[in-house]
C-alpha positions as CSV (number, residue, x, y, z in Angstrom):
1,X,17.4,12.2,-17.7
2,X,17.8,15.4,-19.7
3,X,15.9,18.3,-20.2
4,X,14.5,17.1,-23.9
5,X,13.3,14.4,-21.7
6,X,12.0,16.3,-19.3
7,X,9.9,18.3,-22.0
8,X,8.4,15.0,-23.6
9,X,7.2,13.8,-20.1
10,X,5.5,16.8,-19.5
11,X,4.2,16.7,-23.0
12,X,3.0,13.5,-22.4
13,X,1.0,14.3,-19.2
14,X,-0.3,17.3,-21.1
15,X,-1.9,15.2,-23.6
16,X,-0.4,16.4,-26.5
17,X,0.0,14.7,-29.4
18,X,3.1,12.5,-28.7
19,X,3.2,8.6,-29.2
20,X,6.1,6.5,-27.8
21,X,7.0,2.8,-28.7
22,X,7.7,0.9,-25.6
23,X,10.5,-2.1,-26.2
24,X,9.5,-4.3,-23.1
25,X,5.9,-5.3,-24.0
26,X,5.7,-8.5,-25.7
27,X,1.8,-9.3,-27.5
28,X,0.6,-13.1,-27.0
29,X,-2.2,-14.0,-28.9
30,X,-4.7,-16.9,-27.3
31,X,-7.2,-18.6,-29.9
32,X,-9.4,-21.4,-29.4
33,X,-13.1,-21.1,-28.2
34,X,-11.6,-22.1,-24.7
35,X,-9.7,-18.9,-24.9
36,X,-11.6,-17.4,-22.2
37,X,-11.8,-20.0,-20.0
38,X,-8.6,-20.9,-19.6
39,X,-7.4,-17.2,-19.0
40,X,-10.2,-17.1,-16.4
41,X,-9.1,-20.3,-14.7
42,X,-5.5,-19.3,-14.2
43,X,-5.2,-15.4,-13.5
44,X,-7.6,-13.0,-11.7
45,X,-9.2,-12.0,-14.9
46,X,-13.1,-11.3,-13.4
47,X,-15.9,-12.4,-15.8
48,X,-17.7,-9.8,-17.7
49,X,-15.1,-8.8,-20.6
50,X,-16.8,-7.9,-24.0
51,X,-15.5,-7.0,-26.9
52,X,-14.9,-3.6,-27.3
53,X,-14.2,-2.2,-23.9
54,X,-10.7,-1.8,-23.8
55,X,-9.5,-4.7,-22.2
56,X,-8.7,-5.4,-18.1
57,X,-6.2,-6.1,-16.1
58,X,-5.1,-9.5,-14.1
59,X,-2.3,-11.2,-12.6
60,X,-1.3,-14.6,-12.9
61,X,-0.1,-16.2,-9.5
62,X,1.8,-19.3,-8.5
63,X,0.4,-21.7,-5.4
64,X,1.3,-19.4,-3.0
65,X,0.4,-15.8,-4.4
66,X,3.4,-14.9,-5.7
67,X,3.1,-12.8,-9.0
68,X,4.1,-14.3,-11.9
69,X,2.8,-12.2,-15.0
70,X,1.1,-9.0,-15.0
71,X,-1.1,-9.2,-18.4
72,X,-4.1,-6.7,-19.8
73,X,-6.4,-8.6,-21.6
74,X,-8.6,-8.0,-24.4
75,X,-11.0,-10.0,-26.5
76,X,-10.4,-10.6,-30.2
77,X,-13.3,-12.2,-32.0
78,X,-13.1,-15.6,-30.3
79,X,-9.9,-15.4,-29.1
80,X,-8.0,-12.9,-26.8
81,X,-4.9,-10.7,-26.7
82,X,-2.6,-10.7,-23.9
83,X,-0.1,-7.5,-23.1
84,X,2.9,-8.7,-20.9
85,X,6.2,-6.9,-20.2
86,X,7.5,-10.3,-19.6
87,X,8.7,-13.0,-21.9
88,X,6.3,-14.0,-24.1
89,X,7.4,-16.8,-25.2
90,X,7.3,-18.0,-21.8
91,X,4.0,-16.9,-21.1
92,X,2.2,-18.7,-24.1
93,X,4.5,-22.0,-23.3
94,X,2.8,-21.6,-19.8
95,X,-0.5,-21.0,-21.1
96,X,-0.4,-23.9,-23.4
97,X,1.1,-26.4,-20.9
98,X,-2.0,-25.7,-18.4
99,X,-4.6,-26.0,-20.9
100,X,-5.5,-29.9,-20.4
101,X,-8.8,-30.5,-22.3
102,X,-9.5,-26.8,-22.6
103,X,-9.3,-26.2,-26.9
104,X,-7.3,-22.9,-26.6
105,X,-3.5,-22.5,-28.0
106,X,-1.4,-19.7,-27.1
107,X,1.3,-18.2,-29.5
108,X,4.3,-15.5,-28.9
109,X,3.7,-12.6,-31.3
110,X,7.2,-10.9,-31.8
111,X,6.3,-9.7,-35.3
112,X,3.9,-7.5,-33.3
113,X,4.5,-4.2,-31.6
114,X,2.8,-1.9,-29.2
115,X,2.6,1.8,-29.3
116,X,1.5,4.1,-26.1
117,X,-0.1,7.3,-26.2
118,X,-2.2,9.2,-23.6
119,X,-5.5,8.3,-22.6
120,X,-8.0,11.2,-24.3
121,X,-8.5,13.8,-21.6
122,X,-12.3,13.9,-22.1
123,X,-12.8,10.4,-21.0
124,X,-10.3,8.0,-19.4
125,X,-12.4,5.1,-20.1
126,X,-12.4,5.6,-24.0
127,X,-10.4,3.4,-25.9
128,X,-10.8,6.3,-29.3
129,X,-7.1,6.5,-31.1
130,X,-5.5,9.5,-31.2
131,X,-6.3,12.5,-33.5
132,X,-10.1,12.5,-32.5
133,X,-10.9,9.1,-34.4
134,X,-13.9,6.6,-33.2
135,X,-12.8,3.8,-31.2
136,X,-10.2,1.4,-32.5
137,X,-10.9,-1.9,-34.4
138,X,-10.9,-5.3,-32.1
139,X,-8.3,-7.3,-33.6
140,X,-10.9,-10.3,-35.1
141,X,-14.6,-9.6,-34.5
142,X,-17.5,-6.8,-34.7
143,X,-16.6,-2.8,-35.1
144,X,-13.8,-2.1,-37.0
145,X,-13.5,1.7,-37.5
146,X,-10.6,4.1,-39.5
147,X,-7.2,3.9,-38.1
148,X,-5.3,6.5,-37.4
149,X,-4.4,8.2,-41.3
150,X,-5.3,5.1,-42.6
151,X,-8.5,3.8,-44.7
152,X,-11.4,2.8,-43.6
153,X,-11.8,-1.4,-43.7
154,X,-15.3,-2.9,-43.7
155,X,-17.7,-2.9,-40.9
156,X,-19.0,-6.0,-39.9
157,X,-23.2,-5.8,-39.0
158,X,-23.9,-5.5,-35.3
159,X,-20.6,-4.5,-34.4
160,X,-20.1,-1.7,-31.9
161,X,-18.7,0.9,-34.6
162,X,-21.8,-0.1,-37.5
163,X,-24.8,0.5,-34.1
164,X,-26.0,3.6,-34.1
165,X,-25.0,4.7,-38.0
166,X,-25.7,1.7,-39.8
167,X,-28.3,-1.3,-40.0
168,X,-27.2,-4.8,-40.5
169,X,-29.4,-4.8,-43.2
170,X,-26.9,-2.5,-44.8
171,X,-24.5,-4.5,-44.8
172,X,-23.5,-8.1,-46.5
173,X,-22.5,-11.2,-44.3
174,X,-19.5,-10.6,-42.4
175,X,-16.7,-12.4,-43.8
176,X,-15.0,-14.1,-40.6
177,X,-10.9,-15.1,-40.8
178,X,-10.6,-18.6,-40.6
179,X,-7.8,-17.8,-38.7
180,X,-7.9,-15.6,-36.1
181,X,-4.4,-14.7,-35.8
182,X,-4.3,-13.4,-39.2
183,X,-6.1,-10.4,-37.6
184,X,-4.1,-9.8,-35.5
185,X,-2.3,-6.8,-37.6
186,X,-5.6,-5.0,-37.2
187,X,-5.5,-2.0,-35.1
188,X,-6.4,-2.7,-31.6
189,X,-6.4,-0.9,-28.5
190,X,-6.0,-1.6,-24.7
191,X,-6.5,1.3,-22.1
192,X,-4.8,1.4,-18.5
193,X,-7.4,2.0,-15.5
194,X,-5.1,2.6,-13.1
195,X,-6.0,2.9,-10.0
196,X,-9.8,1.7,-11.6
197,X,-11.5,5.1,-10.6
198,X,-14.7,4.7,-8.5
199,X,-18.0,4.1,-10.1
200,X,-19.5,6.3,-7.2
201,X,-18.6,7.5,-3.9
202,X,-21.3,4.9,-2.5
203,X,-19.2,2.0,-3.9
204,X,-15.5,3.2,-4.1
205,X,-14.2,-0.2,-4.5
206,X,-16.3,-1.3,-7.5
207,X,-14.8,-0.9,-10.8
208,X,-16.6,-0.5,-14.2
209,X,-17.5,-4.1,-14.5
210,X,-19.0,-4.4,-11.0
211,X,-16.8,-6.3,-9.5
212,X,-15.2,-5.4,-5.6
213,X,-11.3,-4.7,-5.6
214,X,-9.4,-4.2,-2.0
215,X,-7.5,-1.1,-1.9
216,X,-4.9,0.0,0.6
217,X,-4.0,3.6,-0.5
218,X,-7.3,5.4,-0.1
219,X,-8.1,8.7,0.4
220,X,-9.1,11.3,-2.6
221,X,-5.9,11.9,-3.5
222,X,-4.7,9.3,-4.4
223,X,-2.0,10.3,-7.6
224,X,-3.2,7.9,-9.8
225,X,-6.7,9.5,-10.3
226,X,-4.7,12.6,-11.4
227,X,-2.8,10.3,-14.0
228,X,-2.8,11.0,-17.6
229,X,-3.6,7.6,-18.4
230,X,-2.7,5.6,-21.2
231,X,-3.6,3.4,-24.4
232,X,-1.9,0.6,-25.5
233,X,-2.9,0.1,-29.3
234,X,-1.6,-3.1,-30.9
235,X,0.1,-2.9,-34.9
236,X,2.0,-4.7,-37.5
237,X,5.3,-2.9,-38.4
238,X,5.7,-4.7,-41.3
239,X,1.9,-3.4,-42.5
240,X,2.2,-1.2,-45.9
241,X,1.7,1.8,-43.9
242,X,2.2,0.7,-40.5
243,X,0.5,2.9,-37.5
244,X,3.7,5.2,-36.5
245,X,3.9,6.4,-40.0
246,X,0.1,7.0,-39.8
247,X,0.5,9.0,-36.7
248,X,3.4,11.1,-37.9
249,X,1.6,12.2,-40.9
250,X,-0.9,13.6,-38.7
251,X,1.5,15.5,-36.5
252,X,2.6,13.2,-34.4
253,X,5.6,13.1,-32.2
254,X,7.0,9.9,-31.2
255,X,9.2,10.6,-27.8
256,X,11.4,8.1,-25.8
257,X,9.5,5.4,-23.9
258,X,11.8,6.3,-20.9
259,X,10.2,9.3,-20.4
260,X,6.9,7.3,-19.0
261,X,8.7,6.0,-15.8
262,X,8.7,8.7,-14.0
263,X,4.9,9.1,-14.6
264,X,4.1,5.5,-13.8
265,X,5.9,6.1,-10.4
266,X,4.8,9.3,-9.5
267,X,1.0,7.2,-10.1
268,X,2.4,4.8,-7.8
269,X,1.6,2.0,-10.9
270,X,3.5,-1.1,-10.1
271,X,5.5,-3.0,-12.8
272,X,5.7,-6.6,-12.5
273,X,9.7,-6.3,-14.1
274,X,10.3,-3.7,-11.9
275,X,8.4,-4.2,-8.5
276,X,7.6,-8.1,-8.8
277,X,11.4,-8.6,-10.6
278,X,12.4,-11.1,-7.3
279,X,9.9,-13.8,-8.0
280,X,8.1,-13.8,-4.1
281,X,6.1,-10.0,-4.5
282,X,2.1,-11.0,-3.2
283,X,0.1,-8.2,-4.8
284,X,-1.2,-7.1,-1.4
285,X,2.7,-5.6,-1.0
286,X,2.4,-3.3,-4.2
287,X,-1.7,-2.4,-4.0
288,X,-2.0,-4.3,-6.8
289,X,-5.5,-5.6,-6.1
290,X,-7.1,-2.7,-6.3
291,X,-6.8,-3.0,-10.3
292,X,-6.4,-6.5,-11.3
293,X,-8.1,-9.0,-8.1
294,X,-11.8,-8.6,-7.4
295,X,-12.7,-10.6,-4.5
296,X,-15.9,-12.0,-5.7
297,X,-14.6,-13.7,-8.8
298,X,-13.7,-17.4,-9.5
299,X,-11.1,-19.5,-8.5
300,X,-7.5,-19.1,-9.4
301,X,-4.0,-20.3,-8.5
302,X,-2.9,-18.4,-5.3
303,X,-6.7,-17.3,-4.1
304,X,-6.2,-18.7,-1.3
305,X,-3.2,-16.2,-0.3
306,X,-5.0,-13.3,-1.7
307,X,-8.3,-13.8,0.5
308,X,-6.2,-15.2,3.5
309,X,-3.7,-11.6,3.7
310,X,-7.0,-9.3,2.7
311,X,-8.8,-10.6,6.1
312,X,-5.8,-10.9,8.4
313,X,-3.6,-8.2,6.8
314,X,0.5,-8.3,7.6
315,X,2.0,-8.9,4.2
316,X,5.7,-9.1,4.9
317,X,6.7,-6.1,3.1
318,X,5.0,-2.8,1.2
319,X,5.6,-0.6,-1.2
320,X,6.8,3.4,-0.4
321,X,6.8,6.0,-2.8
322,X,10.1,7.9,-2.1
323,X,11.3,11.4,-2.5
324,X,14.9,11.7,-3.4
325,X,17.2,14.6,-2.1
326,X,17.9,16.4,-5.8
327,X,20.8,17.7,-4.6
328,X,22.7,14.4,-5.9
329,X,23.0,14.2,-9.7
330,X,23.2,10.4,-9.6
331,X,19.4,8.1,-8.8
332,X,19.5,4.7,-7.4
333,X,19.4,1.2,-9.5
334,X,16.8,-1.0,-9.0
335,X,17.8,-3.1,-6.5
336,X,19.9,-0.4,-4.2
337,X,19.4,-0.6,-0.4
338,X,17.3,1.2,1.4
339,X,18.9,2.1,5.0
340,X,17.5,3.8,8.0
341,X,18.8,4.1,11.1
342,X,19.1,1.4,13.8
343,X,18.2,3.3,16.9
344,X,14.7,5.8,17.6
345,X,15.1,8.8,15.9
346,X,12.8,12.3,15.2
347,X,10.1,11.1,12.9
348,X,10.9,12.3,9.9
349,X,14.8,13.1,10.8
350,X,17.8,12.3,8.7
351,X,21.1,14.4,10.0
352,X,22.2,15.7,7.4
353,X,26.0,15.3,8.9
354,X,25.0,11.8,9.5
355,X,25.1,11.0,5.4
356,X,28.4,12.9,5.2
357,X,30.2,10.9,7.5
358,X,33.1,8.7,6.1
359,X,31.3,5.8,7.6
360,X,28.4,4.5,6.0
361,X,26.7,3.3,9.3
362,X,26.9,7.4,10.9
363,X,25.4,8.1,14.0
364,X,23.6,5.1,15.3
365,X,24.3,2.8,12.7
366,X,22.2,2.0,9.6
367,X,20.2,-0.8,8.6
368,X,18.7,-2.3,5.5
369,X,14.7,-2.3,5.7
370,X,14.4,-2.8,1.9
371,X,15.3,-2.4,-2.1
372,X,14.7,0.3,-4.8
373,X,12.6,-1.1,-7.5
374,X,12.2,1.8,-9.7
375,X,13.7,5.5,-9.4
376,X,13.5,7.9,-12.2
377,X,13.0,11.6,-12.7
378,X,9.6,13.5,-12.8
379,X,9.2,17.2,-14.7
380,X,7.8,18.4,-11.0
381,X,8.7,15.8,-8.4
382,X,12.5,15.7,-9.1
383,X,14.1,12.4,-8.5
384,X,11.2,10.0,-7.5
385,X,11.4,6.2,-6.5
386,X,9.3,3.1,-5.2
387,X,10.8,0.8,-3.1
388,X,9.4,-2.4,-1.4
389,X,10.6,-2.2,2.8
390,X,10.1,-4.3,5.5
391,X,6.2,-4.0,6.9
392,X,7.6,-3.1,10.6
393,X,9.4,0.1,8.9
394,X,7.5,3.0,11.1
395,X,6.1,5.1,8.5
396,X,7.6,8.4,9.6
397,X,10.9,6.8,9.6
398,X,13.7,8.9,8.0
399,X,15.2,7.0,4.8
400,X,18.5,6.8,2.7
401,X,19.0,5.1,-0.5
402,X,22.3,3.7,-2.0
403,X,23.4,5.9,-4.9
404,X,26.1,7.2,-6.8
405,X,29.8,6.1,-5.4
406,X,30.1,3.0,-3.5
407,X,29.0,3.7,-0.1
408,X,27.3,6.7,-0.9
409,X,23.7,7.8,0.5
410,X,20.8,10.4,-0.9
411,X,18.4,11.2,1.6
412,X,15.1,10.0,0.8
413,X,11.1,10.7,2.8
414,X,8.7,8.2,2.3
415,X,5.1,8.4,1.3
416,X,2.8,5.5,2.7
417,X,1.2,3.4,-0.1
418,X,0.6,0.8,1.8
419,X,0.1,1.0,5.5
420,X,2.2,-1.1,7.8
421,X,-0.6,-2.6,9.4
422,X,-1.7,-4.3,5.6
423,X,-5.0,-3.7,6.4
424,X,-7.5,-2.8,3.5
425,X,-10.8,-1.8,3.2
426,X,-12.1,-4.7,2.0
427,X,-10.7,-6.7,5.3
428,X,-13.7,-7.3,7.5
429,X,-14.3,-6.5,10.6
430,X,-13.4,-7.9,13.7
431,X,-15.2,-8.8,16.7
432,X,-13.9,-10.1,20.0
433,X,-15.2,-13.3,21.1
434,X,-16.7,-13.7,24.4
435,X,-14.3,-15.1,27.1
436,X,-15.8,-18.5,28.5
437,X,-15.0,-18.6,32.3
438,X,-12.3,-20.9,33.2
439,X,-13.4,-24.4,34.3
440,X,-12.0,-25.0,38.1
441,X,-9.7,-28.3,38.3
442,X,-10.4,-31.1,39.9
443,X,-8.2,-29.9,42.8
444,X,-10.4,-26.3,43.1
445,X,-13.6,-28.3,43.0
């Protein structure tokens, strides 16, 4: 990553006015007045979303936990909108061969894109465009507002943008689609509430909507509350004057999408194509329940798994945040090996000699406790990376990660995200039973 690169992360975490234009998200709309139901039925979408409030996140699981998609949801008018940076063709085929009885259809929207830009640093929670405008349109129902430099479309009565400035007797009938997809070019935002900061220090696990989420990073400092955030906002390229025009003619800079992995991993944000890419990830391995499971919702596929690891802990791996020796100009792929040494060592000790020796296995020997799933370069942290390792990894083990020539190593420190024991603070507690005496045998007697 280059310095120009460099420069746009940093502008980005700034919050200046920079948009980029992601390629990997793919927009799947769901219509039907089952929509709902049928997204609550098959991910951990908790009830409770309204229109207007930016969306949430789930996960949608197989039988046995594993993570399948990763969506953000949003309601549009009597439908929803589903964010995925997996196929979406293959999401809306799964969505529509589930449905049974349900009267919801799910459709792959390619001719729809989706442009990021930071959250607004007065409010993280605002789903407000960039530029200082009122919150964004929902994509079919009440409270469409202005767009960014476009013009202002009609308000429908009752609607979140028309309370507060006008009456619904102000207004004439609203005028409804027939249907719904065709509203989709509207403009439509979705925010990110990673890691779903606290409502109070009373309740740290509840999120905005109530509900209880496990967590297994905790502490204060946790990176992601220092996160810039960011808003997903939904447009039609094809659209007369589509949304990145708008923006530019506002002064506007449109950046490389690249540029936002390095903040997603120094936020420790998981990526279901990068950290769930293998196809058996449980979100207990990534801490991905803290912003997309609540524990008191309904049933899903895989609930079982979740609530069976959150009491007895031990998922068979977790995710590390790794810090990369900058001293090697190449990072590792997704997927390179993550080695420590076979034998007890110093905590924290990785001779230096040892990853200059000819022989990859050094002093000791080496072992492979686990794979890079992301690495990129941060505009303070240097080379960064996350990486998924085996759960019995100590946690002041000393690391190296496959990089650069074949058979090369960069010394890498870990950061615990989640702890080796897999214990949350949502598991409850334990108690000892009493030990009955033994019964004597009919020999003793």
């Amino acid at each position: 990553m280059g310095r120009y690169d460099l420069a746009d992360q940093r502008a980005f975490a700034a919050r200046q006015p920079v948009f980029a234009l992601p390629d990997a998200v793919a927009v799947v709309a769901l219509t039907g007045p089952d929509a709902l139901r049928l997204v609550s039925a098959l991910t951990t979408l908790p009830p409770g979303l309204e229109p207007g409030d930016g969306g949430a996140e789930a996960l949608l699981l197989d039988g046995q936990g594993h993570i399948v998609f990763a969506l953000m949801v949003a309601r549009a008018g009597d439908g929803l909108v589903l964010l995925t940076d997996g196929s979406g063709e293959a999401l809306a085929e799964l969505l529509n061969s589930r449905r049974f009885r349900l009267r919801a259809a799910a459709e792959a929207r390619p001719d729809l894109r989706v442009l990021v830009t930071p959250a607004p640093p007065s409010d993280r929670q605002s789903t407000a465009p960039p530029g200082g405008q009122p919150p964004p349109a929902q994509l079919d129902g009440p409270g469409p507002t202005t767009p960014p430099g476009g013009q202002p479309p009609a308000v429908e009565p009752g609607g979140p943008a028309a309370r507060g400035s006008r009456t619904p007797a102000d207004d004439p009938a609203p005028a409804r689609p027939r249907n719904p997809l065709a509203a989709l070019s509207a403009h439509c935002a979705l925010r990110d509430d990673w890691p779903l900061p606290p409502t109070s220090a009373e309740r740290a696990r509840v999120g905005r909507r109530g509900h209880v989420y496990p967590r297994y990073a905790l502490g204060a400092d946790h990176p992601g509350s220092a996160w810039t955030g960011l808003t997903s906002h939904i447009y039609d390229p094809g659209a007369a004057s589509p949304l990145p025009d708008r923006l530019a003619r506002r002064g506007h800079r449109q950046i490389d999408a690249a540029v936002l992995e390095g903040l997603r991993i120094a936020a420790w944000r998981p990526l279901a194509g990068r950290e769930a890419a293998d196809g058996k990830t449980l979100p207990h391995e990534l801490d991905w329940l803290r912003s997309t499971t609540p524990m008191n919702s309904g049933c899903y596929p895989g609930q079982e798994t979740v609530a069976k690891i959150v009491n007895l802990g031990r998922p068979p791996r977790r995710l590390v945040f790794l810090h990369l020796d900058g001293s090697e100009a190449a990072l590792p792929e997704p997927g390179a090996e993550v080695q420590a040494p076979a034998e007890p060592q110093a905590p924290g000790g990785v001779p230096g000699d040892q990853l200059a020796a000819d022989q990859p296995d050094g002093i000791g020997g080496w072992q492979v406790v686990g794979r890079v799933t992301s690495a990129a370069v941060h505009h303070e942290l240097g080379p960064i990376a996350l990486a998924l390792v085996k759960r019995s990894l100590p946690s002041d083990a000393g690391l190296a990660v496959a990089a650069g020539a074949p058979g090369g190593l960069v010394a890498a420190s870990q950061t615990v995200i989640v702890p080796p024991s897999g214990e949350s603070d949502a598991r409850p507690a334990t108690h000892k039973l009493p030990i009955r005496p033994r019964r004597p045998t009919p020999t003793e007697i």
